[in-house]
Structures are given as structure tokens and as C-alpha cells.
N, CA, C and O atoms as CSV, one atom per row, in Angstrom:
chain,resi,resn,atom,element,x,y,z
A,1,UNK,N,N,16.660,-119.262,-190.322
A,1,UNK,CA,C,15.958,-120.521,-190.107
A,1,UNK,C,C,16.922,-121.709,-190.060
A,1,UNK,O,O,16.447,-122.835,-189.908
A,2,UNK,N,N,18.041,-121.563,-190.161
A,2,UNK,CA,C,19.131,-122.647,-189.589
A,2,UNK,C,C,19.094,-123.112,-188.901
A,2,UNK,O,O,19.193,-124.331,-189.043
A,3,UNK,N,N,18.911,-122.528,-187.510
A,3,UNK,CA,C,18.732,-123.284,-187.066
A,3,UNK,C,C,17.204,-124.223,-186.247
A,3,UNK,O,O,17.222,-124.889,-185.212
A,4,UNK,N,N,16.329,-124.013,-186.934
A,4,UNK,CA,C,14.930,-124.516,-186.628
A,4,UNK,C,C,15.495,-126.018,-187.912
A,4,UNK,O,O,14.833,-127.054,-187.873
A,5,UNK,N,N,16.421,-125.936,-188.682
A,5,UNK,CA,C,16.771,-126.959,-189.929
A,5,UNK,C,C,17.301,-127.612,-188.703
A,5,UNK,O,O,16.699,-128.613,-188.315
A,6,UNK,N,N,18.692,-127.058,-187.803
A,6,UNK,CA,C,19.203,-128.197,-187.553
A,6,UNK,C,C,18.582,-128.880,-185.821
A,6,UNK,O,O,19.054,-129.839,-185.210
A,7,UNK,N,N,17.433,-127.998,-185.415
A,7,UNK,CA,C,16.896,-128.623,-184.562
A,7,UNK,C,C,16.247,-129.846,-185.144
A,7,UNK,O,O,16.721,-130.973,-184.999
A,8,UNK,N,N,15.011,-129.552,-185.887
A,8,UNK,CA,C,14.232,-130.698,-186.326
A,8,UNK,C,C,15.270,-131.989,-187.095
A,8,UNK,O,O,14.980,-133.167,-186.889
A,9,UNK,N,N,16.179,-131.709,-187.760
A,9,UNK,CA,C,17.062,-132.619,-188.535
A,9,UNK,C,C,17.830,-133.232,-187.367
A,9,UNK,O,O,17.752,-134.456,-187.268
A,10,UNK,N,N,18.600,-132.534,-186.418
A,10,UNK,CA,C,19.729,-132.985,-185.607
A,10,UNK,C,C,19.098,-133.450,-184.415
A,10,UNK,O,O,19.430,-134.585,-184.074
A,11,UNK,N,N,18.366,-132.923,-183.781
A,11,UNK,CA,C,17.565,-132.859,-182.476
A,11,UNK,C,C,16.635,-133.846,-182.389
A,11,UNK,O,O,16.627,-134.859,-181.689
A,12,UNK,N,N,15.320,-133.152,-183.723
A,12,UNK,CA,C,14.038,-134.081,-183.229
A,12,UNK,C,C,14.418,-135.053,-184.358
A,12,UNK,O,O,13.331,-135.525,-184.691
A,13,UNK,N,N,15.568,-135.726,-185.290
A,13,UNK,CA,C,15.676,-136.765,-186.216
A,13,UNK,C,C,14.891,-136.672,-187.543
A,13,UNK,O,O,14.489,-137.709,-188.071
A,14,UNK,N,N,14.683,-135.585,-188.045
A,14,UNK,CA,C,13.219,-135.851,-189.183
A,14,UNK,C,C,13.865,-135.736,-190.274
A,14,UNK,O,O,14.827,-134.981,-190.417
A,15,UNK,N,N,13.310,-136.613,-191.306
A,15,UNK,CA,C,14.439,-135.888,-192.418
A,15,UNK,C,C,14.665,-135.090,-193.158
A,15,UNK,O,O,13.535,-134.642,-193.354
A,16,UNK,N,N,15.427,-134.436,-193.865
A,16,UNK,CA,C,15.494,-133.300,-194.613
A,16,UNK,C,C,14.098,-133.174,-195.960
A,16,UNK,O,O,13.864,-132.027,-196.341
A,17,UNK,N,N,13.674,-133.757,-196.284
A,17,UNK,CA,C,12.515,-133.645,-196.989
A,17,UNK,C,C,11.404,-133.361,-196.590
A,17,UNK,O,O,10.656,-132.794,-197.386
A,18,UNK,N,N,11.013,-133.605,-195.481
A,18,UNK,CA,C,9.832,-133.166,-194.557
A,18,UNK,C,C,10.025,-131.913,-194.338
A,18,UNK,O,O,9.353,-130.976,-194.770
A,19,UNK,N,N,11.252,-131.870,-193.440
A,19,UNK,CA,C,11.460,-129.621,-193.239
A,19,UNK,C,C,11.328,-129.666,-194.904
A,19,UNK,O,O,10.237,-130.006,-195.362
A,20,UNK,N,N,12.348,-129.350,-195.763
A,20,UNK,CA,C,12.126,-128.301,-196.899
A,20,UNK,C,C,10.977,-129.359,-197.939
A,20,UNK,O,O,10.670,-130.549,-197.999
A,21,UNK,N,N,10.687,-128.309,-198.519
A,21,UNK,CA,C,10.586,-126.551,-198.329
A,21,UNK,C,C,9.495,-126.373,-197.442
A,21,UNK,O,O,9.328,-125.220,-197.045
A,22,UNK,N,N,8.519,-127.464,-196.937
A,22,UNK,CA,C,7.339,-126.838,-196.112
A,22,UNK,C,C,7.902,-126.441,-194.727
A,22,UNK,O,O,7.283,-125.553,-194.141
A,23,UNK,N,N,9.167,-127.059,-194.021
A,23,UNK,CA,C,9.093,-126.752,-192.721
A,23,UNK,C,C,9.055,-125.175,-192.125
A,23,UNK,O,O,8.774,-124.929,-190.952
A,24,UNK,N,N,9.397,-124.118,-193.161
A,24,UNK,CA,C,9.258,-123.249,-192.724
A,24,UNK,C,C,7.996,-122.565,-192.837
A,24,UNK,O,O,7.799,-121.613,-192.082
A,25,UNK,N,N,7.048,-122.930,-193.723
A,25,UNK,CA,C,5.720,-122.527,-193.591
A,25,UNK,C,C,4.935,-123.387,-192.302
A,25,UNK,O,O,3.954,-122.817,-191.826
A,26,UNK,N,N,5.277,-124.579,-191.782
A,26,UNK,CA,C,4.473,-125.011,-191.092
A,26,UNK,C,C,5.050,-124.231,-189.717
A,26,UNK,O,O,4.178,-123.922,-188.905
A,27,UNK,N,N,6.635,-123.835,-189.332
A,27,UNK,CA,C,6.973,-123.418,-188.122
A,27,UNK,C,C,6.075,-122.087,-188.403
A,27,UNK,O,O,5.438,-121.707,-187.421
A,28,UNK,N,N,5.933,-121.349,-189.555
A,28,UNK,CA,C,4.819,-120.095,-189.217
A,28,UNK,C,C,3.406,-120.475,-188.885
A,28,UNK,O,O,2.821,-119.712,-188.117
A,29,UNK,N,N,2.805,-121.445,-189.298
A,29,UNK,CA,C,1.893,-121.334,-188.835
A,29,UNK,C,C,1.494,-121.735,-187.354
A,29,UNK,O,O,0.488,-121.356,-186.754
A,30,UNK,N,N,2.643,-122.708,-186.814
A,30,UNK,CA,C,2.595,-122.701,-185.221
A,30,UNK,C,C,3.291,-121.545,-184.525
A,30,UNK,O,O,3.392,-121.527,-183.298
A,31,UNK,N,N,3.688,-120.749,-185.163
A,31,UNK,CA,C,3.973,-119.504,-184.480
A,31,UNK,C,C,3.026,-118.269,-184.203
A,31,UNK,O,O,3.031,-117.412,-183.320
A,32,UNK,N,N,1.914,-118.590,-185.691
A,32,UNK,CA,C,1.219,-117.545,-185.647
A,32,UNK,C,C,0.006,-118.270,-184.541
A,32,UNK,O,O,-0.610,-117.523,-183.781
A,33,UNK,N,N,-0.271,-119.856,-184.543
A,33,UNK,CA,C,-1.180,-120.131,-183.712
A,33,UNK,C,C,-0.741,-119.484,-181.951
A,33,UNK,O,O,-1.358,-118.737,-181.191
A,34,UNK,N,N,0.622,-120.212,-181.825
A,34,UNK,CA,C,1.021,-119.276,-180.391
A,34,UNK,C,C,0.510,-118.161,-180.311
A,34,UNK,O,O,-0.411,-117.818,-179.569
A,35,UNK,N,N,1.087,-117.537,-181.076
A,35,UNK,CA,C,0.592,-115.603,-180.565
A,35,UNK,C,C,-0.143,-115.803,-181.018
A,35,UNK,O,O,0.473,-115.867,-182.082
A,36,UNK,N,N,-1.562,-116.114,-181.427
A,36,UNK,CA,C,-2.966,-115.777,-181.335
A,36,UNK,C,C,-3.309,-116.202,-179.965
A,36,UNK,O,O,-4.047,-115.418,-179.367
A,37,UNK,N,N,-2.865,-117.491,-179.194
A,37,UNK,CA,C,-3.845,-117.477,-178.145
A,37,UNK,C,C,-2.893,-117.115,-176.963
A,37,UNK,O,O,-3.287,-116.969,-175.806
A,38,UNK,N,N,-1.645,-116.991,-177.361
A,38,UNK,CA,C,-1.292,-115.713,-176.152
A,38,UNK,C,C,-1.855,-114.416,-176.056
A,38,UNK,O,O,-1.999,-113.854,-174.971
A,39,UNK,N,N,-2.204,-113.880,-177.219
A,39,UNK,CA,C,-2.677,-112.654,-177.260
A,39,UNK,C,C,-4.489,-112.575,-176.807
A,39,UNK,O,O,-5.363,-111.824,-176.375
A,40,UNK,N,N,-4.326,-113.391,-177.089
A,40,UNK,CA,C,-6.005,-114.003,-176.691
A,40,UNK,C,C,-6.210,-113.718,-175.167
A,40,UNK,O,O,-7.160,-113.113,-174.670
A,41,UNK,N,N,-5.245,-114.213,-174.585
A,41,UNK,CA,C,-5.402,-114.580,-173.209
A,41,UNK,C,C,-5.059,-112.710,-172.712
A,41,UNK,O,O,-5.720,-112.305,-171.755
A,42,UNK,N,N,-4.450,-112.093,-173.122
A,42,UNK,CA,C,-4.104,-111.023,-172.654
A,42,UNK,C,C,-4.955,-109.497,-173.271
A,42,UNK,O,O,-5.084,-108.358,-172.823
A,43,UNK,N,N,-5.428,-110.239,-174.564
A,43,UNK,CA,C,-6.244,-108.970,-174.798
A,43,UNK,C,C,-7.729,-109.005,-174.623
A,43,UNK,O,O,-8.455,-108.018,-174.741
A,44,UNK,N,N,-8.263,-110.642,-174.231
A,44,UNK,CA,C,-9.154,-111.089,-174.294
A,44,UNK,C,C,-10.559,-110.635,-175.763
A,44,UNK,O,O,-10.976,-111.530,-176.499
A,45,UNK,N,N,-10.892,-109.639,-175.853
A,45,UNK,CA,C,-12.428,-108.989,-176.472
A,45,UNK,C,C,-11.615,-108.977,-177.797
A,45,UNK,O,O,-12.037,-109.600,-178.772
A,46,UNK,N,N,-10.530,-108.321,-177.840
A,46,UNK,CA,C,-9.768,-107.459,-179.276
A,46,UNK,C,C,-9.003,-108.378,-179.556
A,46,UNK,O,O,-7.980,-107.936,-180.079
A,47,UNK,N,N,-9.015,-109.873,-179.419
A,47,UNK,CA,C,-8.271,-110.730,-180.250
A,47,UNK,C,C,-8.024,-110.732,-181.567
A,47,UNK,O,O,-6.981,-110.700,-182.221
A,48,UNK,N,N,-9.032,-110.771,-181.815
A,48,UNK,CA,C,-9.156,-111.404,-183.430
A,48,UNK,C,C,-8.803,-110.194,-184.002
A,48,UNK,O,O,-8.222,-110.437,-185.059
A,49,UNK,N,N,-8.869,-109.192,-183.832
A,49,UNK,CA,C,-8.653,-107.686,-184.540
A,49,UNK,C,C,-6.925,-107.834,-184.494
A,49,UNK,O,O,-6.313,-107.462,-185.495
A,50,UNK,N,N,-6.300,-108.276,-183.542
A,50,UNK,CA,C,-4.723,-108.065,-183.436
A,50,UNK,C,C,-4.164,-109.744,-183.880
A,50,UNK,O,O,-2.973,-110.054,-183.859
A,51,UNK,N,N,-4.695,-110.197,-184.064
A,51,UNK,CA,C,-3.963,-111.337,-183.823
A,51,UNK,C,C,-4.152,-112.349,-185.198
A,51,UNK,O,O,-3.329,-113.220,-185.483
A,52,UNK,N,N,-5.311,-112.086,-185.945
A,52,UNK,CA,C,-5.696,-112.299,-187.480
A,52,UNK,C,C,-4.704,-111.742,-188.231
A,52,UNK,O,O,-4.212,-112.500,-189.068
A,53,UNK,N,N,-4.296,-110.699,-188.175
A,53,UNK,CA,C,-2.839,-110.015,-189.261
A,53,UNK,C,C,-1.545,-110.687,-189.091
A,53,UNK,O,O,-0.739,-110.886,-190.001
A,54,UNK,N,N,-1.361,-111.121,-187.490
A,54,UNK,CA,C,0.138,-111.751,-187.255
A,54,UNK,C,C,-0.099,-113.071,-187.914
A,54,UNK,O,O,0.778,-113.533,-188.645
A,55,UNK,N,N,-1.215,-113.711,-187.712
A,55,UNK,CA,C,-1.248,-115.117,-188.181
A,55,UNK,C,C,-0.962,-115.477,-189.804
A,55,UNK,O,O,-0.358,-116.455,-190.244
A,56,UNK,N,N,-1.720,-114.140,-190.711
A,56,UNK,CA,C,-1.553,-114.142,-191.726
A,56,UNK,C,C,-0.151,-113.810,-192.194
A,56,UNK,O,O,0.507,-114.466,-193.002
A,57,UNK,N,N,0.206,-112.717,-191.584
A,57,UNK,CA,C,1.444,-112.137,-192.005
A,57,UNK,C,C,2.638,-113.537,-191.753
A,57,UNK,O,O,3.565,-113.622,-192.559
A,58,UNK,N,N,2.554,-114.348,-190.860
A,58,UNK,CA,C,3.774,-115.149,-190.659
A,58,UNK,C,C,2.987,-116.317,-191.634
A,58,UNK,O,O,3.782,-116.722,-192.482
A,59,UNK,N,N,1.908,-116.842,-191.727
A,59,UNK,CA,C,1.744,-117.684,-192.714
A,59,UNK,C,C,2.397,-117.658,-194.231
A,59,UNK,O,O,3.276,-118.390,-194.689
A,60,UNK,N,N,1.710,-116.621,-194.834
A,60,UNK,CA,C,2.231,-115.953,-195.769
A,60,UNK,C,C,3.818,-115.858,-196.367
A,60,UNK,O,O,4.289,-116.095,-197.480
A,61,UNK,N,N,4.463,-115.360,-194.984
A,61,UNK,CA,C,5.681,-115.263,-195.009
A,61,UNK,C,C,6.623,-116.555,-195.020
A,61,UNK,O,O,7.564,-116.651,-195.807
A,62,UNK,N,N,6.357,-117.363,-194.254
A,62,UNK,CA,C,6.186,-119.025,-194.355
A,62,UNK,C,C,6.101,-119.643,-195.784
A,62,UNK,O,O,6.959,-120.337,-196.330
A,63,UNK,N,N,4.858,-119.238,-196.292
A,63,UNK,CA,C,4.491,-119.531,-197.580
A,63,UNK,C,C,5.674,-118.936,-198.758
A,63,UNK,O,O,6.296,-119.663,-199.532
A,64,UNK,N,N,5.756,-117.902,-198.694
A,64,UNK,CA,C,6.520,-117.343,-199.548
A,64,UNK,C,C,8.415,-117.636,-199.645
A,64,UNK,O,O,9.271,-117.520,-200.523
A,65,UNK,N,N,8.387,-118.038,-198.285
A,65,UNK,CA,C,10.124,-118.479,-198.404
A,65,UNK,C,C,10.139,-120.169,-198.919
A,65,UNK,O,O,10.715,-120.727,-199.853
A,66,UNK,N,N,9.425,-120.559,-198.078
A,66,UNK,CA,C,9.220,-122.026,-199.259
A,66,UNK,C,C,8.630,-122.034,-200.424
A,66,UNK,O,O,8.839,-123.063,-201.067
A,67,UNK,N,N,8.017,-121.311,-200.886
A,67,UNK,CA,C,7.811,-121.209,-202.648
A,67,UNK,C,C,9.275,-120.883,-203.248
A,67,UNK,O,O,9.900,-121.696,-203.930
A,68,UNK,N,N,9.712,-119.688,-202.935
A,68,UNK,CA,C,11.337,-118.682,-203.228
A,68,UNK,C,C,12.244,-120.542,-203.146
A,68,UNK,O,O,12.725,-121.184,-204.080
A,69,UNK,N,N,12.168,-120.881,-201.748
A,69,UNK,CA,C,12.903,-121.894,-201.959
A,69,UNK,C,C,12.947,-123.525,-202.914
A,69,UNK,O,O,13.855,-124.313,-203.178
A,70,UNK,N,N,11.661,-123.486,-203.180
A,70,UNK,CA,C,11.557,-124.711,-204.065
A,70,UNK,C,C,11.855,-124.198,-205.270
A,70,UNK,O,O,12.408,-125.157,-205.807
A,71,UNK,N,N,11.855,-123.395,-205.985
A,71,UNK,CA,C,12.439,-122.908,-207.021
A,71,UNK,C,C,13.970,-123.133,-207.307
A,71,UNK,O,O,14.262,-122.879,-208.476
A,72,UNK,N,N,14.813,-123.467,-206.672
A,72,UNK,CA,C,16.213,-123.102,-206.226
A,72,UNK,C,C,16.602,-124.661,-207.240
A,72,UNK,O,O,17.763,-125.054,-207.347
């Protein structure tokens, strides 16, 4: 995730308190929104069956490296 730090910090200007520790839970949850409605578009009927686990699983995962990291 380095470099998603030094895009938003170097690139889009934001400051380091905004990314940590949430920025990496919020880049999961726009990741998991992407692939839900890409998958949407391609699986159309069986969305929600495939695409509810990725959302969770990268939320989660999101969640859990910024918890691990505010601890530090």
C-alpha cells in the first residue's frame, strides 16, 4: 500500500492523517464497490452471490490493517 500512500499524499496532496490509518480501509471499500458493479455488469442475475464476499472480504481486510496499524 505504498504506494496508494504516496499517490494520495504526493499526487492527489491530502495529508498524511486522512490516509492513515483509514485510507486503507476506505481504498477497500472502493475497490470492493468496483468489482461489485463490474461483476454486476458481467454476471448480471448471480451478482450478489459473487460479489457480497469480495466486498466483505476487502472491507474487512481494509478494516483489519488499519486497526493492526493504529496500534503501532
Amino acid at each position: 500500500m505504498e504506494f496508494w500512500k504516496w499517490y494520495f499524499k504526493g499526487v492527489l496532496n491530502i495529508p498524511r492523517y486522512i490516509i492513515d490509518p483509514w485510507g486503507e480501509y476506505m481504498l477497500a471499500i472502493v475497490l470492493g464497490l468496483l468489482a461489485s458493479a463490474m461483476l454486476s455488469i458481467l454476471v448480471s442475475y448471480y451478482w450478489l452471490i459473487l460479489t457480497v464476499p469480495v466486498f466483505c472480504t476487502m472491507a474487512a481486510h481494509g478494516l483489519w490493517r488499519a486497526t493492526i496499524k493504529s496500534r503501532d
